[in-house]
C-alpha positions in Angstrom: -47.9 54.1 -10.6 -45.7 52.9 -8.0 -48.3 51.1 -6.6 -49.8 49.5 -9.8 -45.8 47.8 -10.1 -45.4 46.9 -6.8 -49.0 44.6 -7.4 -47.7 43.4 -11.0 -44.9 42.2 -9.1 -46.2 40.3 -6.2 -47.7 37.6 -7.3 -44.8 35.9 -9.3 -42.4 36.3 -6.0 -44.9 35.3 -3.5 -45.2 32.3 -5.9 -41.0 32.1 -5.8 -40.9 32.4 -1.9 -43.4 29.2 -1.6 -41.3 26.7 -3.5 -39.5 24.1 -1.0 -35.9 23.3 -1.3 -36.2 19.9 -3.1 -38.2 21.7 -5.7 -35.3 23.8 -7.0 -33.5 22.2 -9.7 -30.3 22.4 -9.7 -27.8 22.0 -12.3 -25.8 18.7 -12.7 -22.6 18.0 -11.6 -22.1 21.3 -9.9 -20.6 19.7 -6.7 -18.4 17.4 -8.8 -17.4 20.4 -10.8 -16.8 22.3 -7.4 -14.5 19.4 -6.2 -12.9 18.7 -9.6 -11.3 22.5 -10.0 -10.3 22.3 -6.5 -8.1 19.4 -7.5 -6.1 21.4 -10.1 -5.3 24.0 -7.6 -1.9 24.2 -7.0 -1.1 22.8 -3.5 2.6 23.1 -2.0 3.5 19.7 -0.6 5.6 19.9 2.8 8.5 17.6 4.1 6.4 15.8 6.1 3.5 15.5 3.8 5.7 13.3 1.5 7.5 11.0 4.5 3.4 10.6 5.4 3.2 9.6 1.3 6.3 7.3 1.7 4.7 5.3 4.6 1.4 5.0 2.7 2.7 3.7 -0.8 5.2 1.6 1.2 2.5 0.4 3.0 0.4 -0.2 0.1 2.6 -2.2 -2.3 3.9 -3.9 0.3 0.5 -5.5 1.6 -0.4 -6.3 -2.3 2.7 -8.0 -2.3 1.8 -10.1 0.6 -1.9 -11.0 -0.6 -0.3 -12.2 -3.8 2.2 -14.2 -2.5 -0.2 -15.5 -0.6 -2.8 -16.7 -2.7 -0.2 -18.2 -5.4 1.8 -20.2 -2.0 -1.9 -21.9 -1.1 -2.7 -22.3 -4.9 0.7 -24.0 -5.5 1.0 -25.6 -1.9 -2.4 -26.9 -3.0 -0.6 -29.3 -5.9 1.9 -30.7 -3.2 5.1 -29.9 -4.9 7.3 -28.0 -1.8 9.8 -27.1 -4.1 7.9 -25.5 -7.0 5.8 -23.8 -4.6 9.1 -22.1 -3.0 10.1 -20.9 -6.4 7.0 -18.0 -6.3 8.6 -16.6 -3.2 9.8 -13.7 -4.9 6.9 -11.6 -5.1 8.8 -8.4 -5.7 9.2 -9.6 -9.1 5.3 -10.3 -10.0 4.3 -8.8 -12.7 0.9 -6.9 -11.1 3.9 -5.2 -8.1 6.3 -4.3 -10.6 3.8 -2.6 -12.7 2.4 -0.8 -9.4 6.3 -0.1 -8.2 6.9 1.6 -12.0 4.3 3.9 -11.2 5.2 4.8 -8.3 8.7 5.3 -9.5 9.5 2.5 -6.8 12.7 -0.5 -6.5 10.9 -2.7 -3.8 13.6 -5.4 -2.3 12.7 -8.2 0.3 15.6 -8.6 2.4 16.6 -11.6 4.4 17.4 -11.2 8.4 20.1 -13.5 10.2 21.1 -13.7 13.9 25.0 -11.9 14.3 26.8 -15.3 13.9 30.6 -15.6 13.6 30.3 -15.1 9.6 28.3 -11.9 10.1 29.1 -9.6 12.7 26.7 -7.0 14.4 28.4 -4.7 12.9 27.7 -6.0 9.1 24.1 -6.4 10.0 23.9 -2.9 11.1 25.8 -1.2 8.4 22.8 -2.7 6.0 20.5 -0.7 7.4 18.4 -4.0 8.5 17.1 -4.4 12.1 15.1 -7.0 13.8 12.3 -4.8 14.8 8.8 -4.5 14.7 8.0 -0.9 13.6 8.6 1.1 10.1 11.3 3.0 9.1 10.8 6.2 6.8 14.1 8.1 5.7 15.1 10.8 2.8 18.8 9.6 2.6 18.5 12.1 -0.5 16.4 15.0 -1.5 14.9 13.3 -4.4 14.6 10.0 -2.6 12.8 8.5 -0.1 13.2 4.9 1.8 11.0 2.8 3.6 11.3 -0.4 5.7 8.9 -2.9 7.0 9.5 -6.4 9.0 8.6 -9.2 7.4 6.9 -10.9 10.5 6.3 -15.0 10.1 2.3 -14.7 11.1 0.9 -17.3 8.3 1.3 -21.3 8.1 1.8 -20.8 4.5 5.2 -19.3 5.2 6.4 -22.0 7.7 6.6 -25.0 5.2 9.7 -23.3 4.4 10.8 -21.2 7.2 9.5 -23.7 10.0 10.7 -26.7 12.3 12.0 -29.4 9.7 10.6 -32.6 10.6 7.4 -30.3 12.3 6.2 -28.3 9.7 8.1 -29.9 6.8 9.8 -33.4 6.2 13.8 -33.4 7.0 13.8 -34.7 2.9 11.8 -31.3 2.1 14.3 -29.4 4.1 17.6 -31.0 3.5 16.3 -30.3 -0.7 15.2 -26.7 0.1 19.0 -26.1 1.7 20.8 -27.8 -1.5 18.5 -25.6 -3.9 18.3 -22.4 -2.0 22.2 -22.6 0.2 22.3 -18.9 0.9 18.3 -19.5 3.1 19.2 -18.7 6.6 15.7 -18.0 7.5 14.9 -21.8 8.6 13.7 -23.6 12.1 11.5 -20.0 12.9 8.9 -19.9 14.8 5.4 -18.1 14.3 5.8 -14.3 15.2 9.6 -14.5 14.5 11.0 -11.8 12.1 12.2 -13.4 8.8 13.6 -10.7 7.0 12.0 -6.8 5.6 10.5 -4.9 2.9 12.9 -2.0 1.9 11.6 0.2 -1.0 13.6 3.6 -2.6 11.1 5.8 -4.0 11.4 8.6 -6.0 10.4 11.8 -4.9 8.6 12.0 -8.4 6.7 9.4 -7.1 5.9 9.9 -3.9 4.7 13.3 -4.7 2.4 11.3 -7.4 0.9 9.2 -4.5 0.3 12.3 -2.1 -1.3 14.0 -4.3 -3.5 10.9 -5.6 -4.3 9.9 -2.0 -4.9 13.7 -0.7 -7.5 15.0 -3.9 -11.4 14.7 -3.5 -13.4 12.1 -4.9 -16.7 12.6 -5.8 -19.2 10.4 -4.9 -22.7 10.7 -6.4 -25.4 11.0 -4.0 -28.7 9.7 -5.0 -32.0 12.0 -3.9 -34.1 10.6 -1.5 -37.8 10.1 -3.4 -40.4 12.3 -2.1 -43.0 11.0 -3.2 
């Protein structure tokens, strides 16, 4: 009786045991299924994990900014009006970084650097929290907010038909204008590689949160089957 089973039964699984891997089917989406619930766990973010978040959304708008400003300074540069083209240097206030600093519940500032001189003391310079350096500075003067600093380093030609050698890089007419329509512009005569000013963002912790957990979660990427045959 036993024996009559085991027969009955031997066929249909030595027929199971022969099919190849790529023969299974498998059903759809499970790996993006997998990936998706393990998105919606609930993961506690640490100290550090939102500093690391601070740098990367810093980093992120900040470098938007700059492609921006870049593009409309050639495109306005382009028409040969000095003056009109200086007005767009304010990309802080585009619409496309604003909308990106909203979401990030961010209040990005570009602020301008100046030697100590007699009107502004080291000390004055200092107590604003802006230094002529080279590297990035990530703070939590709060617990619910976050601060982030980047030098604004003169590295494109764009930027030096402002900030360059008048009668060099821009007429002594162009520059003697640019002073009567901009008088509080310090950042004039610099050189390439010279540090015109910074980037200083205060974030939310809302938001930096937000961009940790955007920037940490799995994205699934669909994998196409080789074809067999």
């Amino acid at each position: 009786m036993i024996l009559s089973k085991i027969k009955f039964l031997l066929p249909p699984l030595l027929a199971l045991a022969s099919c190849r891997p790529d023969q299974v089917r498998h059903l759809p989406g499970t790996k993006q299924i997998a990936e998706e619930t393990a998105n919606w766990e609930v993961k506690r973010i640490m100290p550090e994990d939102l500093l690391h978040a601070t740098r990367w959304a810093g980093d992120s708008l900040t470098a938007y900014a700059d492609t921006l400003l870049r593009r409309t300074l050639a495109r306005e540069l382009k028409k040969g009006n000095l003056l009109q083209a200086a007005t767009f240097c304010r990309p802080q206030s585009y619409p496309q970084v604003d909308s990106m600093a909203r979401k990030w519940h961010a209040n990005p500032r570009r602020a301008e650097w100046q030697a100590p001189t007699a009107s502004a003391a080291p000390a004055a310079i200092a107590a604003s929290g802006l230094q002529p350096d080279s590297i990035r500075l990530i703070g939590r003067p709060a617990v619910d907010t976050f601060f982030y600093q980047r030098p604004i380093t003169l590295r494109n030609n764009l930027c030096l038909r402002c900030h360059g050698q008048p009668g060099r890089d821009l007429t002594l007419a162009e520059a003697k204008t640019l002073q009567q329509q901009y008088p509080g512009l310090k950042a004039v005569g610099r050189q390439p590689g010279q540090v015109l000013g910074a980037w200083q963002l205060t974030l939310d912790r809302d938001g930096v949160a937000e961009f940790y957990t955007m920037k940490t979660r799995k994205k699934w990427k669909e994998h196409k089957m080789p074809k067999l045959f």
